[in-house]
ROKERO-601247 format. One record per residue (C-alpha): residue number from 0; residue in three letters; chain; x, y, z. Coordinates in Angstrom, 1 decimal. Each point is the difference from the previous one (the first is absolute). Layout:
<recs>
> resi | resn | chain | X | Y | Z
> NUM | Ala | A | X | Y | Z
...
</recs>
This chain:
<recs>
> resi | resn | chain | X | Y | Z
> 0 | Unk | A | 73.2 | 23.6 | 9.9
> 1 | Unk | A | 1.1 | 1.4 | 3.1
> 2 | Unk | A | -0.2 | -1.4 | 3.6
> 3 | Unk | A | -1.1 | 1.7 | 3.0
> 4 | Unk | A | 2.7 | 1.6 | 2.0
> 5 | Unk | A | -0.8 | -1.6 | 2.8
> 6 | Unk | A | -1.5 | -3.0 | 1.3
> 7 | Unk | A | -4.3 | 1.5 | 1.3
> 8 | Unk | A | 0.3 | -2.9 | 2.8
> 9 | Unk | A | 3.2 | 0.3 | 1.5
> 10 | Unk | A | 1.6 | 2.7 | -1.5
> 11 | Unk | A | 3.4 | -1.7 | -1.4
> 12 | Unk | A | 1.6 | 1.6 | -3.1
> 13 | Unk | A | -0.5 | -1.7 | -3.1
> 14 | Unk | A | 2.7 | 1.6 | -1.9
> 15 | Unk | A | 3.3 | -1.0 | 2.1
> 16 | Unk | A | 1.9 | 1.9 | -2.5
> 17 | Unk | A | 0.1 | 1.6 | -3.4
> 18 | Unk | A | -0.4 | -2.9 | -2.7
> 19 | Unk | A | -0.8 | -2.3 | 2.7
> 20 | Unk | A | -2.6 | -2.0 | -2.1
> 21 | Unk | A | 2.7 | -0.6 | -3.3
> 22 | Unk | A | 0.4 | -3.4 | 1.7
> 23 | Unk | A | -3.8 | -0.7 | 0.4
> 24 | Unk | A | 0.4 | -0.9 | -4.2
> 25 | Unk | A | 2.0 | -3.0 | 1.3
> 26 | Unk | A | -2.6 | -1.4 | 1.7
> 27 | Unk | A | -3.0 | 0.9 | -2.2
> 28 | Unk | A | 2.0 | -1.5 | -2.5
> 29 | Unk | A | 0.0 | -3.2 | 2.4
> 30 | Unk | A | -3.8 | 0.1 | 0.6
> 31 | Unk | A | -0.9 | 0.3 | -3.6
> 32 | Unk | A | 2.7 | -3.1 | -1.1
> 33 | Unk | A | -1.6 | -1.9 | 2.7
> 34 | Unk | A | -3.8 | 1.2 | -1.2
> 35 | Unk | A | 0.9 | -0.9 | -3.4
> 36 | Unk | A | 1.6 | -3.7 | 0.7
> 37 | Unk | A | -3.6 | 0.0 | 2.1
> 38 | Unk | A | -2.5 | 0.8 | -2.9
> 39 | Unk | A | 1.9 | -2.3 | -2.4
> 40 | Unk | A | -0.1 | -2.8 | 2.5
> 41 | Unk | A | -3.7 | 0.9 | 0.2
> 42 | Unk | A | -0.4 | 0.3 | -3.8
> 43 | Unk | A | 2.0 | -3.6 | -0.6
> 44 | Unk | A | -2.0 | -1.7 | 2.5
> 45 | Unk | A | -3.8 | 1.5 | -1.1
> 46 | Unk | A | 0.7 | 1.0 | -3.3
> 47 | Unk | A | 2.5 | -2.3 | -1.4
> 48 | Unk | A | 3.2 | 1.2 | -1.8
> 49 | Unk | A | 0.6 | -0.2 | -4.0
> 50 | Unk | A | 1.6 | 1.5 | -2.5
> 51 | Unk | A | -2.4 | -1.7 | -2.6
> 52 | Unk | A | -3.1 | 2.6 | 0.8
> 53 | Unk | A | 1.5 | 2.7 | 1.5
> 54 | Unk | A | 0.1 | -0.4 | 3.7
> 55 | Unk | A | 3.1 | 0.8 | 0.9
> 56 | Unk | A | -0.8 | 3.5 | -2.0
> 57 | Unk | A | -3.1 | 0.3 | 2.1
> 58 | Unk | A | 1.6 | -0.5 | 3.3
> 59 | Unk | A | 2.0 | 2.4 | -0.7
> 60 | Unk | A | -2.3 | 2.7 | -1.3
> 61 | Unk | A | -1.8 | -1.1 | 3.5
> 62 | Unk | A | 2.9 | 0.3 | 2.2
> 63 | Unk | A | 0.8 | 3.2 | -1.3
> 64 | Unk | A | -3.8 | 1.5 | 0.0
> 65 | Unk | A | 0.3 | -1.4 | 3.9
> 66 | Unk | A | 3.3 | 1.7 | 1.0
> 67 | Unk | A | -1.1 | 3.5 | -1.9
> 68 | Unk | A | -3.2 | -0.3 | 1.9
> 69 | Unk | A | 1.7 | -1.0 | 3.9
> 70 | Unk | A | 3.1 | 2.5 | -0.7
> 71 | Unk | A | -1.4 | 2.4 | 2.5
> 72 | Unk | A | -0.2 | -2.5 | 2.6
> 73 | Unk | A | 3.2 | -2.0 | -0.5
> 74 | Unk | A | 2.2 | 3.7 | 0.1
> 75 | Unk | A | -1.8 | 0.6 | 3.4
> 76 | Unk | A | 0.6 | -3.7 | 1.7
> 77 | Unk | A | 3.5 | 0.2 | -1.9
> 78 | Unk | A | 0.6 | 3.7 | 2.1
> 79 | Unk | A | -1.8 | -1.3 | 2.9
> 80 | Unk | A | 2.3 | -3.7 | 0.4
> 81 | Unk | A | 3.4 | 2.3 | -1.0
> 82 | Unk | A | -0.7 | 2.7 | 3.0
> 83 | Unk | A | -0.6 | -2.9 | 1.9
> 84 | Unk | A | 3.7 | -0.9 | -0.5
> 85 | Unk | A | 1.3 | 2.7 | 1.1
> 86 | Unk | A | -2.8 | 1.4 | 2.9
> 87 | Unk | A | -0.4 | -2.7 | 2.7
> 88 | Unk | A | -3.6 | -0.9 | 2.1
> 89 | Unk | A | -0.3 | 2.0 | 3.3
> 90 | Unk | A | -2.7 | -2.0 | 2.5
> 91 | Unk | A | -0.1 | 3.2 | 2.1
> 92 | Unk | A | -0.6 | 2.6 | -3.3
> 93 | Unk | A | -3.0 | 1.5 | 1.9
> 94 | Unk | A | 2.3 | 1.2 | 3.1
> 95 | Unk | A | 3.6 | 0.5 | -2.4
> 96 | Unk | A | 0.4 | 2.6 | -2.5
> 97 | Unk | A | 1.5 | -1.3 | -3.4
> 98 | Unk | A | 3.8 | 0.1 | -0.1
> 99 | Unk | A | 0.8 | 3.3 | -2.6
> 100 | Unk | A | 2.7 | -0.6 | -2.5
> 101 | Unk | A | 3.0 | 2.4 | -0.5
> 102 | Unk | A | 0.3 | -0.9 | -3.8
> 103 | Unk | A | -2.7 | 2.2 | -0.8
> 104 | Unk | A | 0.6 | 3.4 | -2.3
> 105 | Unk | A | -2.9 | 2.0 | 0.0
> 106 | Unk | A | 0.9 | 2.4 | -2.6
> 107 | Unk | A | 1.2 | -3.7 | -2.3
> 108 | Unk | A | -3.7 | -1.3 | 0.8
> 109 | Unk | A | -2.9 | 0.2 | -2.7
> 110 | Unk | A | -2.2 | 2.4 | 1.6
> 111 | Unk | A | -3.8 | 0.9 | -1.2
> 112 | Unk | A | -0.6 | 4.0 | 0.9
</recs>
């Protein structure tokens, strides 16, 4: 799934570079390790865990039904917290243009005609 190309409030580039969001599967991996430790804590304290009926094979069928089912959402906050790495808050965005990047190809970028 493809992001805009630019930002519709202030106008900054989402795409700093080509392959710029590789490193956004770091931290989606990181949300959805920390998600996981989160729904088992939930599950152990709620549910219970044992291996005697199963609930350990349930929480997982549950975790995994519940990462499937936010996927969509944690690649966007995971793209959203990695440009905010690299792209820095401007107070005065209304009166400052974005700052344009040299690292962009446009012949190397994926472009829908």
């Amino acid at each position: 799934m493809k992001m805009n190309e630019r930002c519709p409030v202030c106008k900054q580039r989402s795409e700093i570079e080509v392959g710029f969001y590789y490193g956004s599967g770091y931290v989606s991996y990181a949300l959805t390790v920390a998600l996981s430790v989160a729904s088992f804590i939930a599950w152990w304290v709620f549910v219970g865990i044992s291996t005697e009926d199963n609930r350990v094979l349930w929480w997982i069928l549950f975790n995994a039904v519940l990462l499937i089912v936010l996927q969509p959402w944690l690649m966007r906050l995971a793209r959203i917290i990695w440009l905010s790495f690299f792209v820095k808050y401007n107070p005065n965005w209304k009166n400052e243009p974005p700052e344009e990047t040299d690292r962009i190809i446009e012949d190397q970028m994926e472009t829908v005609h």
